[in-house]
C-alpha positions in Angstrom: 31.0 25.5 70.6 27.8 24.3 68.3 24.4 23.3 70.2 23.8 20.1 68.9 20.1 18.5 68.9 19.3 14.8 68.9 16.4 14.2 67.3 14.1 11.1 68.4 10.7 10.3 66.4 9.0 7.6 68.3 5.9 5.9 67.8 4.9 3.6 70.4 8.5 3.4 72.2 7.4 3.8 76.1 9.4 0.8 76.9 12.6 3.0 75.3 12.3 6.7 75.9 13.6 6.0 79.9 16.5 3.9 78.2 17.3 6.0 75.1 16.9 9.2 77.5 19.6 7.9 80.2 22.4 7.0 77.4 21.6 9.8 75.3 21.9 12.3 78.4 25.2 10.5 79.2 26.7 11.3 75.4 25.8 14.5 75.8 27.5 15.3 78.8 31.3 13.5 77.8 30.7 15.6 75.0 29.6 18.9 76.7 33.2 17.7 79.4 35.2 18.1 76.3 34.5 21.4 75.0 32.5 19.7 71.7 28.9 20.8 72.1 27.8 24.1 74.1 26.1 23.5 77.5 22.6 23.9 76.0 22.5 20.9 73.8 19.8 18.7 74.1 18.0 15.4 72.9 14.1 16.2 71.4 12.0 13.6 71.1 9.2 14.1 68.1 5.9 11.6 69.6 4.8 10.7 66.1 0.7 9.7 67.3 1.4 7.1 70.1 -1.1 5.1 71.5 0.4 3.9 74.5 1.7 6.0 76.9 5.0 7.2 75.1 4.0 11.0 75.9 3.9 10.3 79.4 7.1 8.6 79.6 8.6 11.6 77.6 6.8 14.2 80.1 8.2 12.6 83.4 11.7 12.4 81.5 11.7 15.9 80.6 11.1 16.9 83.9 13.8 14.9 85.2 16.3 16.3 82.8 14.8 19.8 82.4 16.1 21.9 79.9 18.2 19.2 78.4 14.8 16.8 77.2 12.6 18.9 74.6 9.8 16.7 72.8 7.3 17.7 69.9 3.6 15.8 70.1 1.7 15.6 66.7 -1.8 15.6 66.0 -1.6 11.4 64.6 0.3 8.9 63.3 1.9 10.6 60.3 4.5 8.6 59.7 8.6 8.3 60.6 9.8 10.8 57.5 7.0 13.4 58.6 8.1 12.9 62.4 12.1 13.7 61.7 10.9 16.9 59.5 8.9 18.1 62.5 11.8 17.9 64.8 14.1 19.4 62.2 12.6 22.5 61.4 11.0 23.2 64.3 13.9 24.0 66.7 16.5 25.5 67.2 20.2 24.4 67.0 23.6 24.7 64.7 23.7 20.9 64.5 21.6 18.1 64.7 21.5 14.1 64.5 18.5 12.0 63.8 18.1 8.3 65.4 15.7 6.3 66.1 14.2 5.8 70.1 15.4 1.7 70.5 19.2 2.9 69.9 19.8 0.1 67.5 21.8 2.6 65.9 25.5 2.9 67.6 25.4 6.2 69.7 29.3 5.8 70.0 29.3 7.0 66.4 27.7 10.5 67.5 31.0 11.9 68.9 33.2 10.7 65.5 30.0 12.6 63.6 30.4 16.0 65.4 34.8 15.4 64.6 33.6 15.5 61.1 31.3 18.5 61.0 34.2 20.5 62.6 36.4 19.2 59.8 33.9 20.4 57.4 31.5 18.4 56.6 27.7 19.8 56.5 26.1 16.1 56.1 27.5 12.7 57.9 25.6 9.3 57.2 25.7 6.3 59.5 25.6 3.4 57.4 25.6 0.3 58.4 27.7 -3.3 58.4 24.6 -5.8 59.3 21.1 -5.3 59.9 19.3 -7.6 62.7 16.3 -6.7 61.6 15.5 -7.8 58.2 13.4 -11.0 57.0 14.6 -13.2 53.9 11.2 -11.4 52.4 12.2 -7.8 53.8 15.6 -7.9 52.6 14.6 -9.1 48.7 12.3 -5.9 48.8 15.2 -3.9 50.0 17.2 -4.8 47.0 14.3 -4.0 44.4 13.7 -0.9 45.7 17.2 0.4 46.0 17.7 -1.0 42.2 14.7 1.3 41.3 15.9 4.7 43.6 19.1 4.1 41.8 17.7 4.7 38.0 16.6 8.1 39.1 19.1 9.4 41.8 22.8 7.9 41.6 23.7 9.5 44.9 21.8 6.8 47.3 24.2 5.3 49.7 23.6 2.0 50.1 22.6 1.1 53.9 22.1 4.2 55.2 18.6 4.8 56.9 18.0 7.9 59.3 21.1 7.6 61.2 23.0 11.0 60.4 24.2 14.1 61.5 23.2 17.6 59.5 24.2 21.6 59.9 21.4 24.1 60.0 22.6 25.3 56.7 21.7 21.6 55.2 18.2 21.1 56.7 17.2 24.4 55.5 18.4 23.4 52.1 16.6 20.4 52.6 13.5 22.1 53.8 13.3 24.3 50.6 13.8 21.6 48.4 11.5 18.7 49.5 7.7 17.8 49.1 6.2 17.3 52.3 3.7 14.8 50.4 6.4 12.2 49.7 9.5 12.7 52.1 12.4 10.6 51.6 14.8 12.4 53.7 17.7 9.9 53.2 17.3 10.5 49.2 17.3 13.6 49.2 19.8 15.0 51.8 22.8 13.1 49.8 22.3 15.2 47.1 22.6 18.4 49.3 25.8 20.8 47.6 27.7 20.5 50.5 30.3 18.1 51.4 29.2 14.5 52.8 31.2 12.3 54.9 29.8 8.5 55.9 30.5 6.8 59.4 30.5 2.7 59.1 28.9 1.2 62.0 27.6 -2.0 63.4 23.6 -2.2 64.3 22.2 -3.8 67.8 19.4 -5.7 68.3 16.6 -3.9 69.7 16.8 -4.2 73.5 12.8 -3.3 74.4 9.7 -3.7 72.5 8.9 -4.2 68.7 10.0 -2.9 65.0 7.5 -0.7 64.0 8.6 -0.6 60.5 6.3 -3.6 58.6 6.0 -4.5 54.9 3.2 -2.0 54.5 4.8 0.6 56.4 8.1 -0.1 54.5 6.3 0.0 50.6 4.6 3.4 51.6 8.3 4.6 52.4 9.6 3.4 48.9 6.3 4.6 47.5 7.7 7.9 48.3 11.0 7.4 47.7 10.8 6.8 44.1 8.3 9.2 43.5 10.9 11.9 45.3 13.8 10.3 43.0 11.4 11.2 39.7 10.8 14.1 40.2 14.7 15.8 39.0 13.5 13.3 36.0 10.0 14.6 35.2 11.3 18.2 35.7 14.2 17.4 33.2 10.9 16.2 30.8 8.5 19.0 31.4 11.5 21.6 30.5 12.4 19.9 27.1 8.7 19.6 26.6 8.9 23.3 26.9 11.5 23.6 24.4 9.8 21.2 22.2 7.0 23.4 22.2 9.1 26.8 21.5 10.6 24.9 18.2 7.3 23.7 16.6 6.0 27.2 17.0 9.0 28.8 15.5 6.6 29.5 12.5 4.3 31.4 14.3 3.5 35.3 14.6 6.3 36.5 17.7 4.2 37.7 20.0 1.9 34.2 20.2 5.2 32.4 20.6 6.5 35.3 23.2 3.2 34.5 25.1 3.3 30.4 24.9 6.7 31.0 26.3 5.6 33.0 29.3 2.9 30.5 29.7 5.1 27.4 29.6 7.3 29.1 32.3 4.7 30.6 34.3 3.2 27.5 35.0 6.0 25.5 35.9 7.4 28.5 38.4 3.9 27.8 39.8 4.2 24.0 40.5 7.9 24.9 42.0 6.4 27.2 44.5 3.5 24.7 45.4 5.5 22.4 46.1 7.7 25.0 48.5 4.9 26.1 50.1 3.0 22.8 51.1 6.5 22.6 53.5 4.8 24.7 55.9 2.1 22.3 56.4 4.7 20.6 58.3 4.0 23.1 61.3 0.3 22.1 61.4 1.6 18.8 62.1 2.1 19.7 66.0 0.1 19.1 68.9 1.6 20.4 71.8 5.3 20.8 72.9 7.8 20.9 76.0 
């Protein structure tokens, strides 16, 4: 049996973590009855900077559930895509699935998930059938910027937020092949080389508190999203720009073109491994944890 993790960013969700705790807890143990998940599953929830008093709430619950409540504090508000990276690759677990803290996302779905990763599937995506929460404004800025994501990466599945289930072998794919600067997890994890499954699912209305996704909030995550979508495109560019290069010097002396070449090369290998490395800049992210 596979120890799953549930991952939980939250960001000023006090009014949710008792509620999401007690149902997620529940899921767990039907699950854990019939012989799907190992006995030391658990739910983590990643405190993304609250103000109010969502680390207490997660504290008391922990104790209450013991080993079965983990939670990761950060240093500040650093956003929901920097709060779901935290909890994915730092802890330990052979599957996980990321949701949000106001269980607007159908927890049902998690059991028909963990049927497909046994079948096979590295990556499953909850996407959904309606969505409560958009604004006549919100949902015309939805549509521009999935037309946009779509001229750079074909792959995006229309609907599908942070609702999903991933193996360990996918997240550390994903973690060696994102940019911590401009995470856009749901972009990038479909085009993961492992086979991808979807789950179709109704959304609920949010049963405490607020949205804590607003316009600004929601253009910084496009922000990143296209400029995580370029970049297969401006790496296609700066390679034929090396090649470009190699052919107008064809009439020089070998050794200068032998050295441009190694140049050319050199310094992309470097911006590839700067990029790899700022992903451990994602451990500096973290407070304290339980």
């Amino acid at each position: 049996m596979k120890r799953l993790a549930v991952i939980v960013p939250c960001f000023n969700e006090q009014a949710n973590i008792s509620y999401s705790a007690k149902k997620l807890i529940h899921i767990l143990d039907n699950m854990i009855t019939k012989k799907m998940i190992s006995n030391d599953s658990f739910v983590l929830y990643v405190d993304d900077g609250s103000s109010d008093n969502t680390w207490d709430y997660i504290k008391k619950i922990s104790k209450l559930y013991y080993s079965r409540i983990k939670a990761i504090r950060l240093f500040c508000n650093l956003g929901h895509q920097t709060a779901l990276a935290c909890g994915m690759f730092n802890s330990e677990f052979d599957v996980c699935i990321t949701l949000d803290a106001d269980l607007q996302d159908d927890i049902n779905k998690i059991e028909e998930m963990m049927k497909l990763y046994y079948k096979g599937y590295d990556v499953v995506l909850g996407v959904k059938l309606n969505n409560y929460n958009d604004s006549f404004v919100m949902g015309q800025i939805y549509k521009i910027f999935n037309f946009m994501i779509s001229i750079f990466n074909h792959n995006i599945v229309q609907h599908h937020a942070d609702f999903r289930l991933c193996s360990k072998r996918s997240i550390m794919w994903l973690k060696n092949n994102i940019n911590p600067s401009n995470l856009f997890l749901r972009g990038k994890i479909v085009n993961a080389p492992f086979k991808i499954s979807q789950v179709k699912y109704n959304i609920k209305k949010r049963k405490y508190g607020l949205p804590k996704y607003n316009l600004i909030k929601s253009i910084l995550l496009a922000k990143s999203g296209l400029i995580q979508a370029g970049e297969n495109f401006f790496i296609n560019f700066y390679l034929m720009l090396i090649l470009y290069k190699l052919i107008i010097s064809s009439k020089k002396n070998i050794l200068i073109r032998f050295l441009e070449f190694i140049f050319y090369l050199t310094s992309f290998r470097f911006l590839y491994l700067y990029k790899r490395k700022n992903c451990n800049l994602i451990n500096s992210y973290i407070k304290e944890s339980i």
